[in-house]
C-alpha positions in Angstrom: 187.9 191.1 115.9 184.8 189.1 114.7 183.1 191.0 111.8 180.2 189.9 109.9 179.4 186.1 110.1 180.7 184.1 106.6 178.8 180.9 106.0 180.8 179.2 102.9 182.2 176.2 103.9 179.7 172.6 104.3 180.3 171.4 108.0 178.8 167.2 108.6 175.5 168.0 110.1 174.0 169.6 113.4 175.9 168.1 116.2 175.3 168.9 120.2 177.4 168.4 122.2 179.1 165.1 120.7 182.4 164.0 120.5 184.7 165.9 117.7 186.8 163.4 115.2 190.6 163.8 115.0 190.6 165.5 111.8 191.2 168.6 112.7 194.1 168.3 115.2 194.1 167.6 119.1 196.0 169.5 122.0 199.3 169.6 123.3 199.3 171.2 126.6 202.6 170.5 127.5 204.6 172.9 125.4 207.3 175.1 126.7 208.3 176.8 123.8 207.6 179.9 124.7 209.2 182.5 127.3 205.8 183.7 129.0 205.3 180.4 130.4 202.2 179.9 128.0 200.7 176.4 127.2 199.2 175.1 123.9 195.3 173.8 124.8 194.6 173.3 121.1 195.9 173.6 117.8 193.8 172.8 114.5 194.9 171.4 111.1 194.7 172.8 107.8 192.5 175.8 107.1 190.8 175.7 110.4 191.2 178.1 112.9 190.5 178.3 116.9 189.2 181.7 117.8 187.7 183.3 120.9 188.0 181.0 124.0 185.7 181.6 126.8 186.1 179.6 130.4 183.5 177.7 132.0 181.5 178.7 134.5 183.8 176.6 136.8 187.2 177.2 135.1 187.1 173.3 133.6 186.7 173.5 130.2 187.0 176.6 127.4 184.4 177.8 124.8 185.5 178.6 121.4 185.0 178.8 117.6 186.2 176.6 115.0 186.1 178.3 111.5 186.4 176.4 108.9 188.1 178.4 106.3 190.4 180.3 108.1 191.0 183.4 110.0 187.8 184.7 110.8 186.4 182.9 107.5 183.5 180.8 106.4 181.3 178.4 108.0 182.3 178.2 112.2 181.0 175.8 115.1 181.5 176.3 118.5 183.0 173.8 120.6 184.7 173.3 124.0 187.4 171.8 125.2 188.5 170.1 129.0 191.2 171.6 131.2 193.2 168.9 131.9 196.3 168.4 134.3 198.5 169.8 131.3 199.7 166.2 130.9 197.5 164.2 128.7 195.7 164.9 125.9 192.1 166.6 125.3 190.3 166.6 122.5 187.4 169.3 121.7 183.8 168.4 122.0 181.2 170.3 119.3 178.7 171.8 121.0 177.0 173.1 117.9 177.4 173.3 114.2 175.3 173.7 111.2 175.8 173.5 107.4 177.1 176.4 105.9 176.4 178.7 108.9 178.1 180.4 111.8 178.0 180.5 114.9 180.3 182.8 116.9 181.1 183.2 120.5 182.4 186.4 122.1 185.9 185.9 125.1 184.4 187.0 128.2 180.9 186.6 129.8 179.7 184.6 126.9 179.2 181.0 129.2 176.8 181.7 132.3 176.0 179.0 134.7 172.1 179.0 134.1 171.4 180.9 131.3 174.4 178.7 129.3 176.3 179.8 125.9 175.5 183.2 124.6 176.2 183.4 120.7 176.0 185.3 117.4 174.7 183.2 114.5 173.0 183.6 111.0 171.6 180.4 111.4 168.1 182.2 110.8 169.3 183.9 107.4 170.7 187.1 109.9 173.1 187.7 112.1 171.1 187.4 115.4 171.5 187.0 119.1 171.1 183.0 120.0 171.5 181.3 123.8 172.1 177.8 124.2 170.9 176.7 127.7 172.6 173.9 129.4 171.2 170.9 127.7 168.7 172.3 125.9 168.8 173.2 122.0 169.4 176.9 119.7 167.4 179.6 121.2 166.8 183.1 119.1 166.9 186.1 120.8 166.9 189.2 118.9 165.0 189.3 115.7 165.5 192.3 113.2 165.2 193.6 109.9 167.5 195.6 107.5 171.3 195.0 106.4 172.8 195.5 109.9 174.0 192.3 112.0 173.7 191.8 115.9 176.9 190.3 116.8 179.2 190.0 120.2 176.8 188.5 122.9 177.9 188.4 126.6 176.0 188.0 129.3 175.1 190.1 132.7 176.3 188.4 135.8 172.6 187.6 136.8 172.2 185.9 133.0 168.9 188.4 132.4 170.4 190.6 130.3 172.7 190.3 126.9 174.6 193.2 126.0 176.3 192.9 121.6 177.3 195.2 119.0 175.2 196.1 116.4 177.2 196.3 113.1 176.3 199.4 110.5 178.4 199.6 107.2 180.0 203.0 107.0 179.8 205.3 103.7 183.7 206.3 104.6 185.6 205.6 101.9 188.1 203.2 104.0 184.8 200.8 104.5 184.8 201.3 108.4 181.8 200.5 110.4 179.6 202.2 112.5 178.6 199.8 115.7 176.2 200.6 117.9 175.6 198.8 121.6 172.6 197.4 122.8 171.2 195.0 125.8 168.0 193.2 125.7 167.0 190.7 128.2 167.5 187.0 127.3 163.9 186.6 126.4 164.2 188.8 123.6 162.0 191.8 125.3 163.2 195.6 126.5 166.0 195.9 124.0 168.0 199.1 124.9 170.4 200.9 122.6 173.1 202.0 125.3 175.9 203.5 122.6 175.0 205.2 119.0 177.6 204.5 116.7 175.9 206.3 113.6 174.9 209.3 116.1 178.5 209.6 117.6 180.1 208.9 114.8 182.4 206.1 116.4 182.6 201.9 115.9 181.9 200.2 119.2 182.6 196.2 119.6 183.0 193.8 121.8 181.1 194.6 124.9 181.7 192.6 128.1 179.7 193.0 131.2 181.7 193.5 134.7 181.1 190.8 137.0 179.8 193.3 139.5 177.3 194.1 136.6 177.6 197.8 136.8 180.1 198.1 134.1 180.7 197.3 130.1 184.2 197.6 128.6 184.4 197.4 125.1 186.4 198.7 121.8 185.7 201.8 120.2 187.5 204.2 117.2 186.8 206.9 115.6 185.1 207.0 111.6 188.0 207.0 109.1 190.3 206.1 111.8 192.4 202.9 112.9 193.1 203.6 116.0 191.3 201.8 118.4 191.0 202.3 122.7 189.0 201.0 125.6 186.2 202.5 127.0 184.3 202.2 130.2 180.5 202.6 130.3 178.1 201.9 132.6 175.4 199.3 132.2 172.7 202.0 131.4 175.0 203.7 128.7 175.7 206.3 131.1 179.4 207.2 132.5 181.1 206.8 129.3 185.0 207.1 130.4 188.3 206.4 127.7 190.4 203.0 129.7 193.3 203.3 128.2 195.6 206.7 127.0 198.6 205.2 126.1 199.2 204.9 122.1 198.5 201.5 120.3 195.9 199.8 118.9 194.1 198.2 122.1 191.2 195.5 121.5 189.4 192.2 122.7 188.8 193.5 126.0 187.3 191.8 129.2 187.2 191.5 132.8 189.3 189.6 135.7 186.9 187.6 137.8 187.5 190.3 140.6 186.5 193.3 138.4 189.7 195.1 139.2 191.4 194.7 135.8 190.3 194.3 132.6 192.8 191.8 130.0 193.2 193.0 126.1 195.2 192.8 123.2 197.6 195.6 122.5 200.4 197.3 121.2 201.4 199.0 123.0 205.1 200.1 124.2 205.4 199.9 119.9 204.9 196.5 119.6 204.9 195.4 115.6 202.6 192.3 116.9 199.5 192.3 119.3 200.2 191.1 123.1 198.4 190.1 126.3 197.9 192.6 128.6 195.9 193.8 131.5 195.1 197.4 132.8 193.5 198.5 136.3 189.5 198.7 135.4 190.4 202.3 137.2 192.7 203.2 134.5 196.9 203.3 134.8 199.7 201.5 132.7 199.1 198.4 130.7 201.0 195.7 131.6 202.5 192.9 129.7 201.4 189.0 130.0 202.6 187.5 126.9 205.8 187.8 125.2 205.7 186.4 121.8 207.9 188.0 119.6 206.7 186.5 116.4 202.9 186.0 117.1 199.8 188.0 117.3 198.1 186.9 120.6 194.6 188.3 121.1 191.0 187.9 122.0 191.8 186.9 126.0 189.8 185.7 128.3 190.2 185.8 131.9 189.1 182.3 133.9 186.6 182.7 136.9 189.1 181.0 139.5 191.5 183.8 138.4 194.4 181.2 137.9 194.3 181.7 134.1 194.4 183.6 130.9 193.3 182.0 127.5 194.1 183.4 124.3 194.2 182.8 120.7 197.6 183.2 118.5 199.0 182.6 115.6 202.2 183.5 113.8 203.1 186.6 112.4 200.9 189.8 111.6 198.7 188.5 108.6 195.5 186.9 109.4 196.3 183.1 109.1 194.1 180.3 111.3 194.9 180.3 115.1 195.8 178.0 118.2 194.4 178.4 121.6 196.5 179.0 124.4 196.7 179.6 128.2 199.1 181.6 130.4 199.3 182.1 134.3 197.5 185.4 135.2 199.4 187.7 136.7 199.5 188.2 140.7 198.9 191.4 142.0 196.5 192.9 140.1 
């Protein structure tokens, strides 16, 4: 879960879309050492860490962020890496990066055909709302005042709309948040709050529009609490309806290409570590895609051909930098 953007580490310089050195490790899609079937796509070196992959319009290539100091930590550029045959080797391509800033994708709708990469980045001096259109440069979207950031960007299926979290810090004594969601259309105008987290008491993250575009899914709990579910709302705020009812901590949600089932990172069944799974968008039984038994997999992303799954992961439960991997979606859905 992406919280407030950290800018503390000193990247080389704005870069689009140019070629990535091969200091900070390359792929290896050919692994098999895992019993899901899942394959490494990329894996970085040192303190670096691969977060939040996000397919391609066409299913080619995969969005992510690269922080620099870790887990969730410091400065972060986003880059993309090619599909290959899962046979030779592809290295990552930075599609943006600034000194000591962030900028921070969303798995999901956050890579439209025409309206291109939909970010979070406090590039400005704030945690705003940015789109990057296909070959075109940084774009601001939202612009705001106070101590609250706009974060989680995805797009609707049309790419006129932007649905992200707004972040408020909590007075709760465990530090918890307060997010609120909100759309606004990409030019920056008619910005809607659709769920009141300081009103309802609740944090709400990580919205995702349905590809029917009637539909958000995202991540909510309650104040003072950690457990956190799905919910279902529709694209006007109204409808609000819980996803998922059985116990664990359920996050990262998004949809299949087909709008029929929505994939997430859970607990549940009692798992000590986070797994892939997937749940009818009508609600029912989570069921299980990866099976790692010593490493968190989460923030999944489903790819528009339906063939795929992408995912970060990392070993063990403590924050630590991550790899990106993909595993055959399930059939049936």
């Amino acid at each position: 879960m992406r919280l407030r953007l950290l800018a503390a580490a000193v990247l080389t310089g704005a870069l689009l879309l140019t070629a990535c050195g091969g200091g900070d490790g390359g792929p290896a899609p050919d692994h098999h050492d895992r019993a899901d079937g899942a394959q490494l796509l990329y894996r970085p070196t040192g303190r670096t860490s691969a977060q939040n992959p996000a397919f391609s319009p066409d299913s080619t290539s995969v969005l992510f962020t690269l922080f620099h100091d870790g887990y969730n930590e410091g400065a972060a550029a986003l880059r993309t890496i090619p599909l290959g045959s899962g046979h030779e080797q592809q290295h990552p391509r930075t599609l943006l990066s600034d000194p000591d800033k962030a900028a921070v994708n969303l798995p999901g709708s956050s890579w439209h055909p025409r309206a291109g990469v939909a970010f979070a980045s406090d590039r400005s001096g704030q945690d705003e709302v940015w789109v990057m259109e296909p070959g075109g440069k940084p774009k601001r979207v939202t612009e705001h005042r106070g101590d609250t950031g706009y974060l989680e960007p995805s797009f609707s299926p049309d790419g006129q709309w932007i649905v992200f979290q707004e972040s408020v810090e909590n007075e709760h004594p465990d530090g918890s948040e307060l997010g609120s969601l909100w759309k606004v259309r990409r030019d920056g105008t008619g910005a809607t709050r659709l769920i009141d987290g300081p009103g309802t008491r609740t944090d709400n993250r990580q919205p995702n529009w349905s590809p029917a575009g009637d539909r958000l899914v995202f991540q909510r709990r309650e104040a003072g609490s950690e457990a956190w579910a799905l919910y279902v709302v529709n694209a006007d705020g109204s409808g609000l309806r819980k996803l998922t009812t059985t116990p664990g901590e359920h996050t990262d949600p998004s949809w299949s290409p087909d709008g029929r089932s929505v994939v997430f990172s859970s607990t549940a069944g009692g798992l000590d570590l986070p797994q892939i799974f997937t749940i009818p968008a009508a609600g029912g039984k989570p069921v299980r895609v990866t099976r790692s038994s010593n490493a968190y997999d989460g923030a999944p992303s489903w790819s528009p051909d339906g063939r795929w799954i992408a995912f970060e992961s990392h070993a063990g439960g403590e924050d630590r930098p991550s790899s990106l991997w993909r595993v055959p979606a399930p059939s049936g859905r």
